[in-house]
TORVO-496317 format. One record per residue (C-alpha): residue number from 1; residue in one letter; x, y, z. Coordinates in Angstrom, 3 decimals, padded with zeros to 6 digits. Example, Ala and Ser with C-alpha at 12.3 -4.5 7.8 and 13.67 -1.06 7.14 Angstrom:
<sites>
[site 1,'A',[012.300,-004.500,007.800]]
[site 2,'S',[013.670,-001.060,007.140]]
</sites>
This chain:
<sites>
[site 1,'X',[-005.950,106.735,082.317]]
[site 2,'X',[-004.066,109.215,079.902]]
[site 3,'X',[000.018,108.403,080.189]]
[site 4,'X',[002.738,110.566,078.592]]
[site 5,'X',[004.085,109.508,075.654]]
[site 6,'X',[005.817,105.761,074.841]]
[site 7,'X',[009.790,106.225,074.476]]
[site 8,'X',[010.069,105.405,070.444]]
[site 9,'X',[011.412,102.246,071.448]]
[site 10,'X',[009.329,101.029,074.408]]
[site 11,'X',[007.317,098.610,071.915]]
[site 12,'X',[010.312,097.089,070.170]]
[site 13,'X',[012.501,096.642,073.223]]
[site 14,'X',[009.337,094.880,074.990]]
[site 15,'X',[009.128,092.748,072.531]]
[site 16,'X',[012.742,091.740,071.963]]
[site 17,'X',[012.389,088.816,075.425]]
[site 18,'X',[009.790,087.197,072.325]]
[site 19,'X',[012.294,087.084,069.885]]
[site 20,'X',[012.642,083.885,068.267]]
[site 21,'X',[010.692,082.040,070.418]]
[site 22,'X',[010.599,078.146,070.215]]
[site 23,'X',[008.301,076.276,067.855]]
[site 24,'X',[005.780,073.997,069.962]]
[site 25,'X',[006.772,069.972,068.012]]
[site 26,'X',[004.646,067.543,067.967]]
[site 27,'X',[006.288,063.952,068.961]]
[site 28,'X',[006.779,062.355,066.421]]
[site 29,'X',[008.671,064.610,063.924]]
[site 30,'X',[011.510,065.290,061.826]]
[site 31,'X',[012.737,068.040,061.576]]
[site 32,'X',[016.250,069.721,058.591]]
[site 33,'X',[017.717,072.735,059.879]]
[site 34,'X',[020.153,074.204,057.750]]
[site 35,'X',[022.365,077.549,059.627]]
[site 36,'X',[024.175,079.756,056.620]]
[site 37,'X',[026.786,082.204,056.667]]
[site 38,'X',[026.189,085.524,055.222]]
[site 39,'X',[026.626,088.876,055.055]]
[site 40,'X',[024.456,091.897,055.523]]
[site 41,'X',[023.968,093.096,052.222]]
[site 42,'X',[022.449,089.831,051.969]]
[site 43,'X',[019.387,090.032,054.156]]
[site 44,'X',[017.372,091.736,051.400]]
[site 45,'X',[018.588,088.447,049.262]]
[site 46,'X',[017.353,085.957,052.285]]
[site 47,'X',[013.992,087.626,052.342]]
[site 48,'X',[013.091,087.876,048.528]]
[site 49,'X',[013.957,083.371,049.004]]
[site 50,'X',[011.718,083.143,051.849]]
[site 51,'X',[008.756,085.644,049.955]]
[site 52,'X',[009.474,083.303,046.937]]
[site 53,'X',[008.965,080.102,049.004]]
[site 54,'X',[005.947,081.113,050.358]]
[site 55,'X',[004.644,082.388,046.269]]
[site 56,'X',[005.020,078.971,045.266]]
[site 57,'X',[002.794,077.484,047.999]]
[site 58,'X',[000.226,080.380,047.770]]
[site 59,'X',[000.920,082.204,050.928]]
[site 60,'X',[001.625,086.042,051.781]]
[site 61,'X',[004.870,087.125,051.196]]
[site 62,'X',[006.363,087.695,055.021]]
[site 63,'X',[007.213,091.671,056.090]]
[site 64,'X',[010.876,092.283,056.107]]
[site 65,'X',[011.269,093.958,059.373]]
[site 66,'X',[011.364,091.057,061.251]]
[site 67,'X',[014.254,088.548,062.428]]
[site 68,'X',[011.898,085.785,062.707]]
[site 69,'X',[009.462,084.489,060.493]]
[site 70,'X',[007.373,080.903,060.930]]
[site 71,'X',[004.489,079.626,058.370]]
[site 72,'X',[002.692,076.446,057.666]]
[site 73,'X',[003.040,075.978,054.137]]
[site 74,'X',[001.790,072.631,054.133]]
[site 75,'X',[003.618,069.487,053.742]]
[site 76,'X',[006.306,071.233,055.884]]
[site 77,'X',[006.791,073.969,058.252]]
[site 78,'X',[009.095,076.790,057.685]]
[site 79,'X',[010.914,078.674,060.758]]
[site 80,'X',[013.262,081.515,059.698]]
[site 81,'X',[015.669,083.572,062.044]]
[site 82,'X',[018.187,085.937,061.152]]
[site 83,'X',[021.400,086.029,063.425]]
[site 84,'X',[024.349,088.711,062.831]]
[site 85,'X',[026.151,086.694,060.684]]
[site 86,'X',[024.621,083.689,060.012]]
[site 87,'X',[020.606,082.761,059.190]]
[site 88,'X',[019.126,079.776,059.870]]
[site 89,'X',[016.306,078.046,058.248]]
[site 90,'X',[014.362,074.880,060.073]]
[site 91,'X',[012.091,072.882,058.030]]
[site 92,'X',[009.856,070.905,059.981]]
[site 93,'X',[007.175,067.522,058.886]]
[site 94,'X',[005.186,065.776,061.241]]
[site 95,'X',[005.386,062.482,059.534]]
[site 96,'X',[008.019,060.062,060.347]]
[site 97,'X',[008.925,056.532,059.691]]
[site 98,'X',[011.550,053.713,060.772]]
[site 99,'X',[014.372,055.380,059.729]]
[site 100,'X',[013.822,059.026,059.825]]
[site 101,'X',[017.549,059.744,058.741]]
[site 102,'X',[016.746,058.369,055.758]]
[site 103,'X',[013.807,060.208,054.574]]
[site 104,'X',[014.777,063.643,055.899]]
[site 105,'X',[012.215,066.292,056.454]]
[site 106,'X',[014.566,068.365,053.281]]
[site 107,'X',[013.477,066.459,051.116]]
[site 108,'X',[009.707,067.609,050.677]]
[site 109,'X',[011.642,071.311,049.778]]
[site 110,'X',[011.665,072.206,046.611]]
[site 111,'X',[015.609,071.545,045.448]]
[site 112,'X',[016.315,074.452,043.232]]
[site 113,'X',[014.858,076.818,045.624]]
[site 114,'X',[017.138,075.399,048.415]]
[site 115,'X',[020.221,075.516,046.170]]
[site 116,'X',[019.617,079.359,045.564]]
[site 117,'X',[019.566,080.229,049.018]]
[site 118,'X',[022.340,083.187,049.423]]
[site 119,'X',[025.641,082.118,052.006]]
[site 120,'X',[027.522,079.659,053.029]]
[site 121,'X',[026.640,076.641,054.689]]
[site 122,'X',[028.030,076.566,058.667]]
[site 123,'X',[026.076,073.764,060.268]]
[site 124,'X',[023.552,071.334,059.046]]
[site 125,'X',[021.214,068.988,060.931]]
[site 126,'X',[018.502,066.269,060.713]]
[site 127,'X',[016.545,065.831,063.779]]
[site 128,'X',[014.345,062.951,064.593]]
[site 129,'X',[012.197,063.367,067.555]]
[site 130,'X',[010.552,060.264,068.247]]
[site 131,'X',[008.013,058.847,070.917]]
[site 132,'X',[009.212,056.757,074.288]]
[site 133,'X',[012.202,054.737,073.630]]
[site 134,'X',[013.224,051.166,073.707]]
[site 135,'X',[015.595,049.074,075.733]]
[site 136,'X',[017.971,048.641,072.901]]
[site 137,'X',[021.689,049.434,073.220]]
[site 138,'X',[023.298,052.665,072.102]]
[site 139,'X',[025.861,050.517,069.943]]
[site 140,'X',[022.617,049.497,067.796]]
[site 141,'X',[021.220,052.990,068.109]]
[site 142,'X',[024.342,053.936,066.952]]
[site 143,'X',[024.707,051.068,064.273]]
[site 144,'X',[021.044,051.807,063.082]]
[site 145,'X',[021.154,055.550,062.596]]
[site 146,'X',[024.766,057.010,063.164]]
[site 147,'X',[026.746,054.405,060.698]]
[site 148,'X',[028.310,053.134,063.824]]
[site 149,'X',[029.996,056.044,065.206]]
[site 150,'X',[030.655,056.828,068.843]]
[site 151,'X',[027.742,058.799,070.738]]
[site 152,'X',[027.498,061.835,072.649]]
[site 153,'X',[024.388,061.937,074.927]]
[site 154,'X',[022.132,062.538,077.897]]
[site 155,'X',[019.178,062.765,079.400]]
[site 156,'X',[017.653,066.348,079.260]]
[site 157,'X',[015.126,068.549,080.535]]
[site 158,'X',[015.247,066.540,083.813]]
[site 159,'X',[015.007,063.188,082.678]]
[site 160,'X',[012.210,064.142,080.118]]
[site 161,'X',[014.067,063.020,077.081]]
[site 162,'X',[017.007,061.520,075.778]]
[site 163,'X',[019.501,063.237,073.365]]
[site 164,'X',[021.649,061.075,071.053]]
[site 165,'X',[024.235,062.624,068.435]]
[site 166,'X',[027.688,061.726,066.986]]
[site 167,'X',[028.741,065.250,066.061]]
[site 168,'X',[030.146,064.312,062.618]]
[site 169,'X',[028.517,065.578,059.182]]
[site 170,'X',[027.561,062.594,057.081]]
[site 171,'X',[027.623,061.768,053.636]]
[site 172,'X',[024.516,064.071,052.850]]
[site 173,'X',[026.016,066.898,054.549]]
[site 174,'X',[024.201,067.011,057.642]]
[site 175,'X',[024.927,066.169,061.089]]
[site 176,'X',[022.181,063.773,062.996]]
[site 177,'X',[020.866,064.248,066.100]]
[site 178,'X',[017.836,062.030,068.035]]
[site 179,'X',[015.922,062.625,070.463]]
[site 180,'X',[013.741,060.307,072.627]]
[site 181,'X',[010.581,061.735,074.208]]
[site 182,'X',[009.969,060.080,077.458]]
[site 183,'X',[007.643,063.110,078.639]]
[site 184,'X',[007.768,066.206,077.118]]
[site 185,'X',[004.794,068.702,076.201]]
[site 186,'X',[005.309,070.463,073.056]]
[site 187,'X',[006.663,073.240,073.752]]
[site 188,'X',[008.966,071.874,075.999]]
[site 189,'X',[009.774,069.436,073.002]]
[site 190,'X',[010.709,072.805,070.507]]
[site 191,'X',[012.788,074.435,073.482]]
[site 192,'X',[015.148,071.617,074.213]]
[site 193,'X',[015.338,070.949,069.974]]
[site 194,'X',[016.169,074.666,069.717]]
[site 195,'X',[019.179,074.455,072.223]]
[site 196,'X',[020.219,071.346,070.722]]
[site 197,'X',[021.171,072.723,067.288]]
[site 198,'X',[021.887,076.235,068.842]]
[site 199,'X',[024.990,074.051,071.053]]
[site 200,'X',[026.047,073.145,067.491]]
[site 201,'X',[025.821,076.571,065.311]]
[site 202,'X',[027.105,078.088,068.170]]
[site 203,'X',[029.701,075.821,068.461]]
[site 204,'X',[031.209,075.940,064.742]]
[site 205,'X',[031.265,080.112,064.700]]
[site 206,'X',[032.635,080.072,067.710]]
[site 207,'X',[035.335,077.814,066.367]]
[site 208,'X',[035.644,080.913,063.178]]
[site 209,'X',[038.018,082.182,065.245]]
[site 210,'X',[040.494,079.172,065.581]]
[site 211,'X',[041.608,079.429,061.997]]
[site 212,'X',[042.607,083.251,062.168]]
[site 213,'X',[043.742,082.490,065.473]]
[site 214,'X',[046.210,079.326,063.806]]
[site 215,'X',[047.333,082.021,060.968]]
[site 216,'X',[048.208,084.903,063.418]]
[site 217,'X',[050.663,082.281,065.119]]
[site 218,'X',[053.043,082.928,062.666]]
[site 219,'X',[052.749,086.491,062.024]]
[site 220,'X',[053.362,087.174,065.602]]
[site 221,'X',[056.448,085.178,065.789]]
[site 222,'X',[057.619,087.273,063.020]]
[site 223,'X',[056.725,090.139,064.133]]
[site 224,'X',[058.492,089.375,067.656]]
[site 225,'X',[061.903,088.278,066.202]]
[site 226,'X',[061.902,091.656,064.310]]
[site 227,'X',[060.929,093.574,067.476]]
[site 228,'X',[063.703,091.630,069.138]]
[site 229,'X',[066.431,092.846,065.970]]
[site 230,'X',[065.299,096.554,066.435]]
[site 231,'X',[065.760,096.316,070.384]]
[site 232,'X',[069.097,094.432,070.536]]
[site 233,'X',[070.149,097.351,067.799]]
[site 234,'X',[068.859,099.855,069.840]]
[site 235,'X',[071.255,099.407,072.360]]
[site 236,'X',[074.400,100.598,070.498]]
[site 237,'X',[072.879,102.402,067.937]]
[site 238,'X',[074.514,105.523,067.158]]
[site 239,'X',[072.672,108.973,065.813]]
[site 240,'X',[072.929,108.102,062.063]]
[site 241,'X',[070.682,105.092,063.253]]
[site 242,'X',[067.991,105.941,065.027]]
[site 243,'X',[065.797,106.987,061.975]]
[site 244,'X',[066.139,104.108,060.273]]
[site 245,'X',[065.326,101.715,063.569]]
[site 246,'X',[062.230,104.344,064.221]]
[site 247,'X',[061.256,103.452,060.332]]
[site 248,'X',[061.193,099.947,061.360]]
[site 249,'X',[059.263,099.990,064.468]]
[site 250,'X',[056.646,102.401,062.412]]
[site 251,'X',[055.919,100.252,059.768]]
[site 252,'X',[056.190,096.896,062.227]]
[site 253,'X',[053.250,098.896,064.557]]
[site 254,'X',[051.140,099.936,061.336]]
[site 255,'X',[051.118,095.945,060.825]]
[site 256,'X',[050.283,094.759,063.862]]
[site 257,'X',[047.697,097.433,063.869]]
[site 258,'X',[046.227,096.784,061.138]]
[site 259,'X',[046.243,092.271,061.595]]
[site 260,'X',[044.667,093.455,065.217]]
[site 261,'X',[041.718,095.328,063.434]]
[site 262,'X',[040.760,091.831,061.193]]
[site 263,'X',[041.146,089.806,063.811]]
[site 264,'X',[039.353,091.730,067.005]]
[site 265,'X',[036.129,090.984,065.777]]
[site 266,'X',[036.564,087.813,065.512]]
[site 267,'X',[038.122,086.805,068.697]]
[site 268,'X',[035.410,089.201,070.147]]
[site 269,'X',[032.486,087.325,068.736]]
[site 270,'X',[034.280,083.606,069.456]]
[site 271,'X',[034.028,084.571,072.683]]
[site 272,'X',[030.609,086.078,072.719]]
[site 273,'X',[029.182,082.458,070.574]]
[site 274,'X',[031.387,080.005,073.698]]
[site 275,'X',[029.728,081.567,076.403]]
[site 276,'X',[026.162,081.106,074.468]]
[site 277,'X',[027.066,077.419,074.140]]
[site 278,'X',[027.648,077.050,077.697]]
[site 279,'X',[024.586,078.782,078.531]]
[site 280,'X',[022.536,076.771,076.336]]
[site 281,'X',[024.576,073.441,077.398]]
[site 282,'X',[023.315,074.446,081.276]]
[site 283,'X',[019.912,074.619,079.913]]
[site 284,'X',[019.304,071.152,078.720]]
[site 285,'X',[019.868,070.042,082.494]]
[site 286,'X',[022.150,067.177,081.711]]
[site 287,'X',[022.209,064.021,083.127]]
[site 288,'X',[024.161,060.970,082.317]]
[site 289,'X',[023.681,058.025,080.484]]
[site 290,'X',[025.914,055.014,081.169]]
[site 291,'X',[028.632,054.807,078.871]]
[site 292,'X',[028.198,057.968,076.742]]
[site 293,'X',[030.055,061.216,077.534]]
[site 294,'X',[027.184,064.186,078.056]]
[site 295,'X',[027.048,067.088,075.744]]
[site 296,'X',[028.525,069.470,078.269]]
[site 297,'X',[031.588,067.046,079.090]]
[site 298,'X',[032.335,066.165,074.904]]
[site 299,'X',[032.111,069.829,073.829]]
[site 300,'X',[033.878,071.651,076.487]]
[site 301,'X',[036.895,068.971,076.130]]
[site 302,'X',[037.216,069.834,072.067]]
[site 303,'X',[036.057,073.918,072.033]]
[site 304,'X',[037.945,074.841,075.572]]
[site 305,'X',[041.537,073.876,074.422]]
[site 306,'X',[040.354,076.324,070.878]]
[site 307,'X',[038.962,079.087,072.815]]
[site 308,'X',[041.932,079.300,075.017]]
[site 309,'X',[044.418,079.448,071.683]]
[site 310,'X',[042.151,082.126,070.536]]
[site 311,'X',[042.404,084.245,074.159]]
[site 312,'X',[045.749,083.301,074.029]]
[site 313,'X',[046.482,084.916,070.677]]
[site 314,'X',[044.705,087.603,071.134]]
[site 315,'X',[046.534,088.537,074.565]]
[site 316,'X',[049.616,088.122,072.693]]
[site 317,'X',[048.977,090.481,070.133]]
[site 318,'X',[048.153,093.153,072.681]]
[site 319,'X',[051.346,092.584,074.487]]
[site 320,'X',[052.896,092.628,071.488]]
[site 321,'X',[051.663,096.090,070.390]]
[site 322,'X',[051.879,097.754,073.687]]
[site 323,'X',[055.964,096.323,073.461]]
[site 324,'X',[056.113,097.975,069.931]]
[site 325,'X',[054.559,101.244,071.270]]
[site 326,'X',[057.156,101.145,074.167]]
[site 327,'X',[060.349,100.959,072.305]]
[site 328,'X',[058.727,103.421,068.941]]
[site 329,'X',[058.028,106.104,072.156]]
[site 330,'X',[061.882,105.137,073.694]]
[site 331,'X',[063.355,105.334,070.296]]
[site 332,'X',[061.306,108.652,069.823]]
[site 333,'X',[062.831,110.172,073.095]]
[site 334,'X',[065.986,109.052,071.935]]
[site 335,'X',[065.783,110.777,068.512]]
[site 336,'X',[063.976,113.952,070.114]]
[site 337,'X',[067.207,114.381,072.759]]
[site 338,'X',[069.149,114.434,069.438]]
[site 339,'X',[067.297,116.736,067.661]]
[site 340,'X',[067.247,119.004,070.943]]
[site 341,'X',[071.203,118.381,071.149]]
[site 342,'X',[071.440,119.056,067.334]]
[site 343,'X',[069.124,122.334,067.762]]
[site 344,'X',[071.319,123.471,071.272]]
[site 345,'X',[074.356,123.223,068.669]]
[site 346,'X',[072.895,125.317,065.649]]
[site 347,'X',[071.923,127.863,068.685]]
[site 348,'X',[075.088,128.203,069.856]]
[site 349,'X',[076.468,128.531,066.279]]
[site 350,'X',[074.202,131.118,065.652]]
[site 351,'X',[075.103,132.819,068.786]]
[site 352,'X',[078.486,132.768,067.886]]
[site 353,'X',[078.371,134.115,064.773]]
[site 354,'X',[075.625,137.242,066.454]]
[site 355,'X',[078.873,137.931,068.587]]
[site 356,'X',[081.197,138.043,065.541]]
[site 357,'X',[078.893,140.352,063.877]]
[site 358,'X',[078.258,142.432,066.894]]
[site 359,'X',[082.310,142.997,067.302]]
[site 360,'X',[082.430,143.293,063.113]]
[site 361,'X',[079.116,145.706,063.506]]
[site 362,'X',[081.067,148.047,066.772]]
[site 363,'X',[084.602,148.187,065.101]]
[site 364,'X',[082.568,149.752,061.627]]
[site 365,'X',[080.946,152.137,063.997]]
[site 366,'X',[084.563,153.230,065.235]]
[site 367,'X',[085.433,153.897,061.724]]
[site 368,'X',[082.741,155.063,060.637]]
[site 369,'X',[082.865,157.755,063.567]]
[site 370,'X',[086.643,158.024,062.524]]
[site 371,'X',[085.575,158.543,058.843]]
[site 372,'X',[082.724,161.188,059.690]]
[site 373,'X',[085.124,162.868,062.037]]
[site 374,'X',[087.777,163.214,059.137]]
[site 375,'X',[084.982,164.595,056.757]]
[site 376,'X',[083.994,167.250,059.466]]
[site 377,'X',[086.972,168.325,060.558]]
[site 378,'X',[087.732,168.883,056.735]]
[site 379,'X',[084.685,170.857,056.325]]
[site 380,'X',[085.913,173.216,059.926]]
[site 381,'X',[089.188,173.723,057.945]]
[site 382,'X',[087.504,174.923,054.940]]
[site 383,'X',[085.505,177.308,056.918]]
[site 384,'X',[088.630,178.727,058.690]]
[site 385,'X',[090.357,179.227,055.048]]
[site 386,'X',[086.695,180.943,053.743]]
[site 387,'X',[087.128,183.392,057.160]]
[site 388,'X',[091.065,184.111,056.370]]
[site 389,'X',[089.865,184.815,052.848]]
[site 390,'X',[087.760,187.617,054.274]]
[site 391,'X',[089.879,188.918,056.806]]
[site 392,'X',[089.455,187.239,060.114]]
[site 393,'X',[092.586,186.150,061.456]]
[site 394,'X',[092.223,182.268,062.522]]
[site 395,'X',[094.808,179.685,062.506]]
[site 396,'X',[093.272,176.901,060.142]]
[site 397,'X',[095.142,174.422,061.757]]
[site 398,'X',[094.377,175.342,065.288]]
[site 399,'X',[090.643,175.421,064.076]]
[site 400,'X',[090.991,171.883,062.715]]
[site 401,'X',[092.375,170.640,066.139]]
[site 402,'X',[089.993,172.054,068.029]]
[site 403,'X',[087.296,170.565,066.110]]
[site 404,'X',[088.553,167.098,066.290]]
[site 405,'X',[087.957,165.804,069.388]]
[site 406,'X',[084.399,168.380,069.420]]
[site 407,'X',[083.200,166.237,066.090]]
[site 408,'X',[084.372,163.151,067.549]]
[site 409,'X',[082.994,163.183,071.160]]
[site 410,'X',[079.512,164.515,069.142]]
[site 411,'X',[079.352,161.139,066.634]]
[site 412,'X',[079.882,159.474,069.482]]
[site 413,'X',[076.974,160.526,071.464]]
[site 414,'X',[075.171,160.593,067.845]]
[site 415,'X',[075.685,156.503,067.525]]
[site 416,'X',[074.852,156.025,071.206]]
[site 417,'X',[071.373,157.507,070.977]]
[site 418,'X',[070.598,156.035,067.653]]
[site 419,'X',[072.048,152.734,069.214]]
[site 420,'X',[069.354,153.097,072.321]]
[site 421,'X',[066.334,154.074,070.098]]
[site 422,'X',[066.818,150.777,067.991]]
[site 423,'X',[066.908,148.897,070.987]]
[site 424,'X',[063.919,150.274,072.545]]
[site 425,'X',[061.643,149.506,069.520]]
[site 426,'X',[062.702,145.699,069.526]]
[site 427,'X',[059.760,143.511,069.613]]
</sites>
């Protein structure tokens, strides 16, 4: 059967419900999974680690289009996946003793390679996942492998297994976490491991947000009092002042703009990582163990109270801006009715001074008609003197007075059409 052609994508959107799947584990284990911070100029960086890591045990170097990556390389098992912001790196060995905390499954990595590893570290746990489970209390579980600290726990996967952590990072720099297989299969076994330490990394960048959340506080207080000052000015400012108090509320909106633009991502992706961990957290299929709070009922109490600082925050900052934008646009309607009342003014200045020419522009045209008229009637009497001269008998001075009101009544006529043609070729 011949189809049409695959979309471009068809293949790599198929294949993105397989992304980082689950590792089948083996019960017993032990399993170091380290999750670092980093940026994405340094993916090339985390590849050229993981190629060298596999050099030094003699396997392939892995292709660097992928976001997951899993090899055997002997003593230990190495499962790669990179994330947005953060990679993570799981290093799993199938041996396992008494005290599995102890003798980590880190420790069979080389050290200097592991040092050179590009980021920051955000979350870091051992995992023990061990067979059955005995009747001993979870004050000596605790005691044996936790240093005494209080528990968080539950059964998971419907009663399949038992989860046991203490959510603190210990001297080694890694958190612990144990879990008790009381019937899992294998890949059952990797699934439940996988949401385990996904609850955590998802947990601490979620939490990225609290600091810039705790540091905005602050700047929005400011940034309030000041827009409070400009409004309570606003009210009796006079003309002189409203440029000044629209400086202010420019440079106060550039701010809050530009705080808003480092900050929206983050807020953005805290709340993207919280609902993962509560998705993952409904996934284990809690149930609980006498005496120990469950993951679910331990986390939410701690990260809720955060995320609701950080939506808090964050809907503060856009009321804030959208008050700033109100009172720069009423301050700007203010200052444009000024400028429209300063503009009427000039107008009627300028009108004024049109009439004042107009009156200045029609008395020179009655002089000037008066001065053309004396220059005319001048030229008549020297034609009536010429005419004498020769023998006509005319009265020069009647001939002058004649002419006078002739020459005058003509230059008026004269200005009056030229007047009319000007006016008729105005654009």
């Amino acid at each position: 059967m011949m189809l049409p052609p695959d979309h471009p994508r068809r293949i790599v959107l198929n294949d993105e419900v397989h992304a980082r799947p689950p590792e089948p584990l083996a019960t017993p284990c032990r399993l170091s999974y380290v999750a670092l911070l980093s940026s994405p100029d340094q993916r090339d960086d985390e590849w050229r680690a993981v190629g060298a890591l596999c050099d030094r045990f003699g396997i392939a170097t892995p292709p660097t289009t992928v976001n997951h990556y899993s090899v055997d390389l002997g003593p230990f098992r190495l499962i790669f996946e990179r994330h947005t912001e953060f990679a993570r790196y799981t290093f799993v060995s199938p041996s396992i003793d008494d005290t599995p905390f102890a003798a980590p499954a880190i420790n069979v990595v080389p050290p200097d390679w592991l040092a050179a590893l590009p980021g920051e570290v955000i979350a870091a746990t051992h995992v023990a996942l061990l067979r059955g489970g005995d009747d001993s209390s979870y004050e000596e579980t605790a005691a044996r492998y936790f240093g005494g600290n209080q528990l968080v726990g539950s059964t998971i996967a419907g009663g399949a297994a038992v989860a046991l952590t203490d959510l603190r990072v210990h001297a080694d720099g890694f958190g612990r976490l144990l879990v008790e297989d009381r019937g899992l299969t294998s890949r059952q076994a990797g699934r439940m491991v996988q949401r385990l330490l996904e609850i955590d990394t998802y947990r601490m960048m979620a939490l990225l947000a609290l600091p810039v959340a705790q540091e905005m506080a602050p700047f929005l207080a400011r940034c309030e009092h000041e827009l409070t000052d400009v409004a309570e000015a606003l009210v009796g400012a006079g003309k002189a002042d409203e440029p000044l108090l629209l400086d202010k509320l420019t440079a106060l909106e550039g701010a809050i703009a530009s705080r808003s633009s480092e900050s929206y991502f983050r807020f953005g992706a805290a709340a993207a990582y919280y609902e993962l961990v509560q998705r993952r957290i409904a996934e284990l299929r809690e149930d609980r163990l006498k005496g120990l709070q469950m993951f679910q009922d331990f986390i939410e109490r701690r990260l809720a109270p955060a995320m609701n600082t950080c939506r808090s925050i964050g809907a503060r900052q856009d009321l804030l801006s959208s008050r700033v934008a109100r009172a720069t646009q009423l301050l700007s309607t203010r200052v444009d009715v000024t400028r429209e009342m300063q503009n009427q003014a000039v107008l009627r200045s300028m009108n004024h001074r049109a009439a004042l020419q107009l009156r200045l522009q029609s008395t020179v045209e009655g002089l000037s008609i008066a001065a053309v008229t004396y220059y005319v009637v001048g030229l008549v009497g020297y034609a009536a003197k010429a005419l004498n001269s020769v023998g006509v008998a005319i009265s020069v001075e009647v001939a002058m007075g004649i002419s006078i009101p002739v020459v005058a009544v003509l230059m008026a006529l004269g200005v009056r059409s030229i007047r009319k043609l000007v006016a008729q070729q105005r654009p």
